[in-house]
N, CA, C and O atoms as a MOPAC input file, in Angstrom:
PM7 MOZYME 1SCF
protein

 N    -40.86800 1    12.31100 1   -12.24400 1
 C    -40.40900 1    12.20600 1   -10.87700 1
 C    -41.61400 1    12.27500 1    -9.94900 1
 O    -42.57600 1    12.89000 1   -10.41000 1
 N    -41.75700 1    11.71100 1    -8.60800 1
 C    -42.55800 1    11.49200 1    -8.14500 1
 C    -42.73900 1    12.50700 1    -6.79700 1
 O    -42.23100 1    13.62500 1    -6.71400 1
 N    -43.48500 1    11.93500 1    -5.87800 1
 C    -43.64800 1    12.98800 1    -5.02800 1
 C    -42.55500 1    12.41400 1    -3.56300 1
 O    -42.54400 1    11.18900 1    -3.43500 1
 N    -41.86500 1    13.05800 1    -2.73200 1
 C    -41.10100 1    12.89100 1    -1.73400 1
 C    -42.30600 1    12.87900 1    -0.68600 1
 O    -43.05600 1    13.85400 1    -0.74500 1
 N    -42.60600 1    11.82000 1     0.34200 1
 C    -43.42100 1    11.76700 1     1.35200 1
 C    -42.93300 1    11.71400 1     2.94300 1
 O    -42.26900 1    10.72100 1     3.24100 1
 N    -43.13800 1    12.46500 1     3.75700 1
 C    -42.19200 1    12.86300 1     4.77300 1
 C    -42.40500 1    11.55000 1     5.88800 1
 O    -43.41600 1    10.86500 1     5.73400 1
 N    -41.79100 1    11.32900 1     6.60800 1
 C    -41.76500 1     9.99500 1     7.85700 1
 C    -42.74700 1    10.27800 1     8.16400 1
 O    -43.40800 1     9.24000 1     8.16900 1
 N    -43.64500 1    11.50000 1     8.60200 1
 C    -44.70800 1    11.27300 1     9.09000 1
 C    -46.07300 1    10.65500 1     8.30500 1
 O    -46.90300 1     9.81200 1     8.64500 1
 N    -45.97700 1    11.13000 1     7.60900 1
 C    -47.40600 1    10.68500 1     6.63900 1
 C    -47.29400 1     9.27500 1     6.16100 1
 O    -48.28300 1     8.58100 1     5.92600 1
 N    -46.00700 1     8.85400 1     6.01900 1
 C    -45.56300 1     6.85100 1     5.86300 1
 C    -45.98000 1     6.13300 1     6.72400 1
 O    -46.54500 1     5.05900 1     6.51800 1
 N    -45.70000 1     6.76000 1     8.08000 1
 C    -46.19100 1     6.19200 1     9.57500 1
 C    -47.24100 1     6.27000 1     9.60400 1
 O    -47.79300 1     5.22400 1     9.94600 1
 N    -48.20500 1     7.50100 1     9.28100 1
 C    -49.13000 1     7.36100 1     9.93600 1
 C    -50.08700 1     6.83700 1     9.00600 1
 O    -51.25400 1     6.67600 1     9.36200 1
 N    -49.71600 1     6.56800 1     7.89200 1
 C    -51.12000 1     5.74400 1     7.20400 1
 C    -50.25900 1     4.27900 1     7.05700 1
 O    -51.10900 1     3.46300 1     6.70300 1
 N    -49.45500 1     3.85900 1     7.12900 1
 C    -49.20600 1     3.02600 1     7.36900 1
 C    -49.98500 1     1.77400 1     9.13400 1
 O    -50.25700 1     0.58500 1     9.30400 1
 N    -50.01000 1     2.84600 1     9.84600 1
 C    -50.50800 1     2.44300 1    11.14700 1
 C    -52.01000 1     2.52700 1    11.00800 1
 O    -52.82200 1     2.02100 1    11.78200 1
 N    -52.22000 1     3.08200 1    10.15300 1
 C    -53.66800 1     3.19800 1     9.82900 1
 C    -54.31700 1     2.02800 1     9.00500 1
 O    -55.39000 1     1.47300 1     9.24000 1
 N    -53.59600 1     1.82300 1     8.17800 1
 C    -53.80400 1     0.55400 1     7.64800 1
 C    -53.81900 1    -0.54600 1     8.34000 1
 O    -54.84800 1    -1.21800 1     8.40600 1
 N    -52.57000 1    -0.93900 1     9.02600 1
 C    -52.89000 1    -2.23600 1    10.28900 1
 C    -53.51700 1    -1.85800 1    11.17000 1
 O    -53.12800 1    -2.53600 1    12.12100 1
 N    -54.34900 1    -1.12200 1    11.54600 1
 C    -55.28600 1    -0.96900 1    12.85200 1
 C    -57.04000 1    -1.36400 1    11.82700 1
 O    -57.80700 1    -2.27400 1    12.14000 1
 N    -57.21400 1    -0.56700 1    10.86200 1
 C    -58.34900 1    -0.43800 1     9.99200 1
 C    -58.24600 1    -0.46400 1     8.50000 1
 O    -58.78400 1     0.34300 1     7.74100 1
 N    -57.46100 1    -1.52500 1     8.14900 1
 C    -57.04100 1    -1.88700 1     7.21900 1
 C    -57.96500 1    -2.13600 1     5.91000 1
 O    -57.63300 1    -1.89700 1     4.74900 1
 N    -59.47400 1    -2.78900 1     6.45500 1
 C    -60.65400 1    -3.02400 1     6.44400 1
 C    -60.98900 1    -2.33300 1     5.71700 1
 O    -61.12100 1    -2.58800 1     4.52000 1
 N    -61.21700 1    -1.26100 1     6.26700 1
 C    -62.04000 1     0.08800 1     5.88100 1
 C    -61.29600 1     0.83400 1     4.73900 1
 O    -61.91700 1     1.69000 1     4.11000 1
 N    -60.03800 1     0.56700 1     4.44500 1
 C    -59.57000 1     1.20500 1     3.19300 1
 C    -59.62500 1     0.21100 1     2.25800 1
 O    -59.68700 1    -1.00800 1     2.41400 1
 N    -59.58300 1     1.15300 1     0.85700 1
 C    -59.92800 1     0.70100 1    -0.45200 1
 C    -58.66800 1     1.40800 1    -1.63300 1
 O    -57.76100 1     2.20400 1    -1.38700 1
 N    -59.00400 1     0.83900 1    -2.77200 1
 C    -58.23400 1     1.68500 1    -3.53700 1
 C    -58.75500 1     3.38300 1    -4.34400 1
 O    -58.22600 1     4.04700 1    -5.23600 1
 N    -59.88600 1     3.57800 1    -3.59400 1
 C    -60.56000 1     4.85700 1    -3.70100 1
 C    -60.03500 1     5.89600 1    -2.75500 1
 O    -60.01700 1     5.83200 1    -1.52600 1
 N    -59.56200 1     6.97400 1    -3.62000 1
 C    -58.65200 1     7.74500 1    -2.74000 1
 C    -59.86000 1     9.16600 1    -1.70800 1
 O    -59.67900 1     9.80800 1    -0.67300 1
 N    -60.79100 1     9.10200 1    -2.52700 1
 C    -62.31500 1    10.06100 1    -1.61500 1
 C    -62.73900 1     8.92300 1    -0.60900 1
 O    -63.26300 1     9.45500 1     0.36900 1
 N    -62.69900 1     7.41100 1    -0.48000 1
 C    -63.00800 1     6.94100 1     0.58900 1
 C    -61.95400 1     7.28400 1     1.52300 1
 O    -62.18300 1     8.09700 1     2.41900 1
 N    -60.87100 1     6.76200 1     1.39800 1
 C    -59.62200 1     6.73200 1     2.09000 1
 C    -59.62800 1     8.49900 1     2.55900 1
 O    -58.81500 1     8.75900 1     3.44600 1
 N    -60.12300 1     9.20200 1     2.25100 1
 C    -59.64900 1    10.41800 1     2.57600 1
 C    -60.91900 1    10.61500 1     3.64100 1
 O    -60.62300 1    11.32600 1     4.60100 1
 N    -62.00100 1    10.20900 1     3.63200 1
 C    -62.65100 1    10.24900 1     4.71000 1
 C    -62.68300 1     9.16000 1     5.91900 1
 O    -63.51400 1     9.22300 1     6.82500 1
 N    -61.70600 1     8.17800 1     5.82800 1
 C    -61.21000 1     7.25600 1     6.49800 1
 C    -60.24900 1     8.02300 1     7.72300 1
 O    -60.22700 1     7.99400 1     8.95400 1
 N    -59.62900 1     8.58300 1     6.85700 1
 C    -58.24000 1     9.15100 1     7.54900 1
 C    -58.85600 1    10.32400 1     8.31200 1
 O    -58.20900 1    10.52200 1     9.34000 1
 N    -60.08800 1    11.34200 1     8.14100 1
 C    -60.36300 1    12.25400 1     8.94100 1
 C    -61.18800 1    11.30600 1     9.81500 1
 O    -61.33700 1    11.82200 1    10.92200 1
 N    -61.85500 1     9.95000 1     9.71200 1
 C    -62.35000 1     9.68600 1    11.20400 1
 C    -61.80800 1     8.97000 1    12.03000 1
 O    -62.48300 1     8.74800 1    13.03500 1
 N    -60.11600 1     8.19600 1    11.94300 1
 C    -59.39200 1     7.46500 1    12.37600 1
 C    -58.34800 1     8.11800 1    12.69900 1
 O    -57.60600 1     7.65800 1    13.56700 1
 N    -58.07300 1     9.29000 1    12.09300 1
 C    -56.93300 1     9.99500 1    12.80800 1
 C    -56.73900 1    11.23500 1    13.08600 1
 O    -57.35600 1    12.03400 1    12.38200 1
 N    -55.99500 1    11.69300 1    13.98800 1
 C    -56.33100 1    13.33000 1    14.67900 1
 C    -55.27300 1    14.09700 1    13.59900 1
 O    -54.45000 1    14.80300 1    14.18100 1
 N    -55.18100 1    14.08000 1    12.40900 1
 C    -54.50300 1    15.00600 1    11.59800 1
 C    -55.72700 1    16.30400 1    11.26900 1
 O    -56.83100 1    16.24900 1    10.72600 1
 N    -54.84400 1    17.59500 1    11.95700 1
 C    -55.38700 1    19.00300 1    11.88900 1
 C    -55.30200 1    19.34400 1    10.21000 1
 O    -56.33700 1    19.84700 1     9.77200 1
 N    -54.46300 1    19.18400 1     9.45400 1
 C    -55.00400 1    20.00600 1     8.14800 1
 C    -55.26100 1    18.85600 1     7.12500 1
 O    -54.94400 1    17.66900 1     7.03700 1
 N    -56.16100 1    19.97500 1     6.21100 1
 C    -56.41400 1    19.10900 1     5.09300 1
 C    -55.02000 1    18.70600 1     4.06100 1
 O    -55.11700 1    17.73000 1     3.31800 1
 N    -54.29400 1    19.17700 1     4.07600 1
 C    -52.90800 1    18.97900 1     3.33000 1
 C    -52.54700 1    17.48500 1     3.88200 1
 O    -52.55800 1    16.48400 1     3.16500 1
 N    -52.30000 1    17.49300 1     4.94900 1
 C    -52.29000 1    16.63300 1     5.80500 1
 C    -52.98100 1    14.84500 1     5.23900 1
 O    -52.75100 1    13.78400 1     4.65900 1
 N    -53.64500 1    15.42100 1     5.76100 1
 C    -54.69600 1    14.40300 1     5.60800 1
 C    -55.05700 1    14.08600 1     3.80000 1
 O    -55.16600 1    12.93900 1     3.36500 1
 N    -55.16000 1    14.97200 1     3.18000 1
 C    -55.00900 1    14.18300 1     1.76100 1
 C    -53.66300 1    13.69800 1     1.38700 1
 O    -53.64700 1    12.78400 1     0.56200 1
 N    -52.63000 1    14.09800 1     1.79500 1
 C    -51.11700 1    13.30100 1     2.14200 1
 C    -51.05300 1    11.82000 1     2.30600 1
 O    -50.27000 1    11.09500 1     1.69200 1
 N    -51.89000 1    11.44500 1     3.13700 1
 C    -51.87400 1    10.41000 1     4.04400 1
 C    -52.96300 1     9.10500 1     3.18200 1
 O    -52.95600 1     7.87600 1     3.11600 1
 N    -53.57700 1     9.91000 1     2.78500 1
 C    -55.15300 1     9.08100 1     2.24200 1
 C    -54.22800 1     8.99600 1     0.55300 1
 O    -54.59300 1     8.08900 1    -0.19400 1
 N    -53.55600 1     9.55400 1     0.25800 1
 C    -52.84300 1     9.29600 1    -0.68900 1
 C    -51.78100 1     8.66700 1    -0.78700 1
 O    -51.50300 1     8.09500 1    -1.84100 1
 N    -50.84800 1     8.63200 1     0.43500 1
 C    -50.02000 1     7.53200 1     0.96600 1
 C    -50.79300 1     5.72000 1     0.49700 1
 O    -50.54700 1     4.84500 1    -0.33300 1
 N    -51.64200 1     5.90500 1     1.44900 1
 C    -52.29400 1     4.49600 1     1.76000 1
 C    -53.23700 1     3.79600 1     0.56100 1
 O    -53.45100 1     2.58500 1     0.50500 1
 N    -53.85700 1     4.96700 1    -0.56200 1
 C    -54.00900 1     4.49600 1    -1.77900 1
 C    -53.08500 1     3.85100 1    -2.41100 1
 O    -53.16500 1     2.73200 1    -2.91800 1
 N    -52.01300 1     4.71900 1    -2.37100 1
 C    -50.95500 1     3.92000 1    -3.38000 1
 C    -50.46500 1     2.55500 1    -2.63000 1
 O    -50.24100 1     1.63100 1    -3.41100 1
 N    -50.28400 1     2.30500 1    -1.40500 1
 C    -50.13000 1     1.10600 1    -0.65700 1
 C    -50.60700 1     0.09100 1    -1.15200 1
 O    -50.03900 1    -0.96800 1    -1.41900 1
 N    -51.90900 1     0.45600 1    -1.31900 1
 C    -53.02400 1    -0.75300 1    -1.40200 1
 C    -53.54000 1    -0.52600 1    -2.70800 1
 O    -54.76400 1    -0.51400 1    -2.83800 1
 N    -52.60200 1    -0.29300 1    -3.97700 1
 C    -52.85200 1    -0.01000 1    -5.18000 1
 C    -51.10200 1    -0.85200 1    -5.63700 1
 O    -50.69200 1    -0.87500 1    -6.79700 1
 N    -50.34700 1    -1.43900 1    -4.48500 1
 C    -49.59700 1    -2.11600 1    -5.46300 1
 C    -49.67100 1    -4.07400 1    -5.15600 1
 O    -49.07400 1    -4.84100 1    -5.91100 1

């Protein structure tokens, strides 16, 4: 079973992707320093959430 990902973290790397779509890869340590300079997410939970969202995006 997989992991449940909340509306926010879908949205927001989702929007992250069509703004700087560019700049992500299927490397989830790039993408995770992508997401701390493109978006104002306060925790690291957070933010590896998101950079893990948008890996798997752009990993299917």
């Amino acid at each position: 079973m997989g992991n449940i990902r909340t509306t926010f973290v879908k949205r927001t790397a989702k929007e992250l992707l069509d703004l700087h779509g560019d700049k992500f890869n299927t490397d989830f340590e790039n993408n995770k320093q992508m997401v701390a300079e493109y978006s104002t997410v306060s925790t690291k939970h957070l933010r590896n959430q998101i950079a893990g969202y948008a890996t798997h995006l752009l990993e299917e």
